[in-house]
C-alpha positions in Angstrom: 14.5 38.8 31.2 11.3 39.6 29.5 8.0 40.7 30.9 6.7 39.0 34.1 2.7 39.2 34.1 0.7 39.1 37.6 -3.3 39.1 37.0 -5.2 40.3 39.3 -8.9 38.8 39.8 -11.2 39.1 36.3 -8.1 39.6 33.9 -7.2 37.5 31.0 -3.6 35.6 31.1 -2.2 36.2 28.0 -0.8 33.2 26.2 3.0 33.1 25.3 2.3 34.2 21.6 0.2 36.7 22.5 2.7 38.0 24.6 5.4 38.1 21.8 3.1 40.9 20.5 5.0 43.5 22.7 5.8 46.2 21.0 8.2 47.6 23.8 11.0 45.2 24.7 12.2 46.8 27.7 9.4 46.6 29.6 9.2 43.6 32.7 7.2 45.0 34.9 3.1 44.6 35.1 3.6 48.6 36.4 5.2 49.8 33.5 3.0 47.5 31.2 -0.4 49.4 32.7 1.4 53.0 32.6 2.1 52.2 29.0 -1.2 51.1 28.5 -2.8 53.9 30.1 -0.8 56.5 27.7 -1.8 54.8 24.5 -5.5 54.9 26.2 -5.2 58.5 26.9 -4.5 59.2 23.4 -7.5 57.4 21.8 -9.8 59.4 24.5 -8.1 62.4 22.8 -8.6 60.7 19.6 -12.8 60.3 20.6 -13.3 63.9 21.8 -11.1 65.3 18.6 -13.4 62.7 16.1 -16.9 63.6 15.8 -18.0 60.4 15.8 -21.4 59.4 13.9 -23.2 57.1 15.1 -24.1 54.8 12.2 -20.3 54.7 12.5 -19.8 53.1 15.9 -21.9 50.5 16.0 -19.7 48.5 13.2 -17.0 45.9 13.5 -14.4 47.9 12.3 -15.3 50.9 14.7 -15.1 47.9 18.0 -11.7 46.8 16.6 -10.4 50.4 15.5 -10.4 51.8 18.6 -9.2 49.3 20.3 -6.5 49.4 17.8 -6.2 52.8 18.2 -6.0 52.0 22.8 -3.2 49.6 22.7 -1.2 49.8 19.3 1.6 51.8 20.5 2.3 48.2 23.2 0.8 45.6 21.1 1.7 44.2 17.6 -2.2 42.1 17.9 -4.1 45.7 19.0 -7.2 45.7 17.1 -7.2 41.9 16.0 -9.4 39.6 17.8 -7.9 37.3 19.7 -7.1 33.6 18.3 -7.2 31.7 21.5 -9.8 30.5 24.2 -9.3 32.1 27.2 -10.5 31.7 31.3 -13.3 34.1 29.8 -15.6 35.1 26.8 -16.6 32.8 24.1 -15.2 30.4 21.7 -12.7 32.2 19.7 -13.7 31.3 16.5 -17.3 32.8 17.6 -16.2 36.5 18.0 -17.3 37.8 14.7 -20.9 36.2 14.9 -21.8 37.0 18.2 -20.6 40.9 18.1 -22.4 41.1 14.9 -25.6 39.9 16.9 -24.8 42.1 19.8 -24.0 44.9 17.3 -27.5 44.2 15.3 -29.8 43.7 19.1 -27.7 47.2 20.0 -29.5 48.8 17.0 -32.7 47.7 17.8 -32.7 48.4 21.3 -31.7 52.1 20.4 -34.3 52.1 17.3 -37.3 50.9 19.6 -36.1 52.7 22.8 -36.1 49.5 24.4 -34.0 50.0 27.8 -33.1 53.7 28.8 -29.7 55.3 27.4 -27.6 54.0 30.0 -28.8 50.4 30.1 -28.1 50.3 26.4 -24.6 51.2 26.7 -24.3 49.3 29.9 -25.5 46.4 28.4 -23.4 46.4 25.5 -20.4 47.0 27.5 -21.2 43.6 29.7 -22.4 41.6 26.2 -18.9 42.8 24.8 -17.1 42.0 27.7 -18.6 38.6 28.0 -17.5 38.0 23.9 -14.2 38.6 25.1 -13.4 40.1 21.6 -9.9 40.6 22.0 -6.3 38.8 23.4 -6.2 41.6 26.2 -7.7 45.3 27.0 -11.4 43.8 27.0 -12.4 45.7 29.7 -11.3 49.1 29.3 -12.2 48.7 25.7 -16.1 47.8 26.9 -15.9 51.1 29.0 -14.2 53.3 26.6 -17.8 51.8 24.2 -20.2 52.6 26.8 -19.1 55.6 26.9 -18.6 56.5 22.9 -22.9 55.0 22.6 -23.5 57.6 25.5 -21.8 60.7 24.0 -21.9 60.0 20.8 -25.5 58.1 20.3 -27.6 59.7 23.3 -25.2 62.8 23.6 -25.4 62.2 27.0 -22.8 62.7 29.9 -20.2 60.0 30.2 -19.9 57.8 32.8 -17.7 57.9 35.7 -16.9 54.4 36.5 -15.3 55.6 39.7 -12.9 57.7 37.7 -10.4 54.1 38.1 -8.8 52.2 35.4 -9.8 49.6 37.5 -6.3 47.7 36.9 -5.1 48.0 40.0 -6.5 45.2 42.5 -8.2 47.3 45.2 -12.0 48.0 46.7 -13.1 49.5 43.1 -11.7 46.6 41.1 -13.8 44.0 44.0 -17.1 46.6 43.5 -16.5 46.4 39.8 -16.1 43.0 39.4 -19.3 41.7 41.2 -21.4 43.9 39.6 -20.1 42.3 36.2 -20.8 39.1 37.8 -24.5 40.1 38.8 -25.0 41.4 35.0 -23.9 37.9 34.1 -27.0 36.8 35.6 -29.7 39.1 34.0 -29.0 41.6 37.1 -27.9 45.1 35.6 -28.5 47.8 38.0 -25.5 47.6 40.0 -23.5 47.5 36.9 -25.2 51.0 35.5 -24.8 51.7 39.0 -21.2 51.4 39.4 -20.4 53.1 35.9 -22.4 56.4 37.3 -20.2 56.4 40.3 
């Protein structure tokens, strides 16, 4: 039968290929895809408390794909590997590397020379990542789960809420969520901090 995909507004189709990358053959269901999902995601947030993470450590390349290795590769053969097709959003794929390395190096000097406040740091490297699309799926839980490792780990500073969703599920949330991504894309951050304080 295989797995039958529905997307809801702001997420990625995966491409057959990608899709291949399933891990668990039994699953068909985009429920029992997201519960799966959401249990490998609970363990790397285990992982993050357990870690100690430094932060000369995060903000690397092999930190952004490690964890999202370590968020999806229980369900997905690709977790961790950045994604080798052009999607409905994010950058040309054969751009990722570059551009997270610039986002990676401006993250750096925003922190060094205290240019925005703690949360529009990590709020703004959450929509930059986003919008690089680093990886075949899990983009934007992955951008989160960073926002929140640069606040507790760089700023030790309290996490953000982000409405205590997952924001998979298409409701109110997911709609509040995604225009305030959509503002970000057009210089306006606020609502996006905003929203993750929520």
């Amino acid at each position: 039968m295989g797995l039958e995909l529905k997307y809801e507004e702001g997420q990625t189709p995966l491409d057959e290929e990608e899709k291949e990358g399933l891990k668990i053959k039994s699953l068909t269901t985009q429920e029992e895809l997201d519960e799966f999902e959401q249990l490998n995601i609970e363990k790397a947030v285990e992982w993050t408390m357990r870690a100690n993470l430094k932060p000369e450590k995060i903000l690397t390349e092999k930190f952004v794909r490690d964890l999202h290795k370590r968020m999806y590769s229980e369900v997905w053969k690709w977790a961790g590997e950045f994604r080798k097709s052009e999607k409905n959003i994010g950058i040309k794929w054969t751009l990722i590397g570059i551009e997270l390395k610039n986002l990676l190096d401006d993250t750096k000097y925003w922190i060094e020379n205290k240019t925005y406040s703690p949360d529009e740091i990590a709020i703004r490297f959450k929509h930059r990542i986003v919008s690089i699309h680093c990886f075949p799926n899990g983009n934007g839980r992955h951008s989160r789960m960073m926002a929140d490792i640069i606040m507790e780990s760089i700023f030790q500073k309290e996490i953000f809420t982000w409405h205590q969703s997952n924001m998979v599920k298409a409701d109110e949330t997911r709609k509040e969520y995604i225009n305030a991504l959509r503002k970000a894309d057009n210089g306006i951050v606020k609502p996006l901090i905003e929203f993750a304080k929520n």
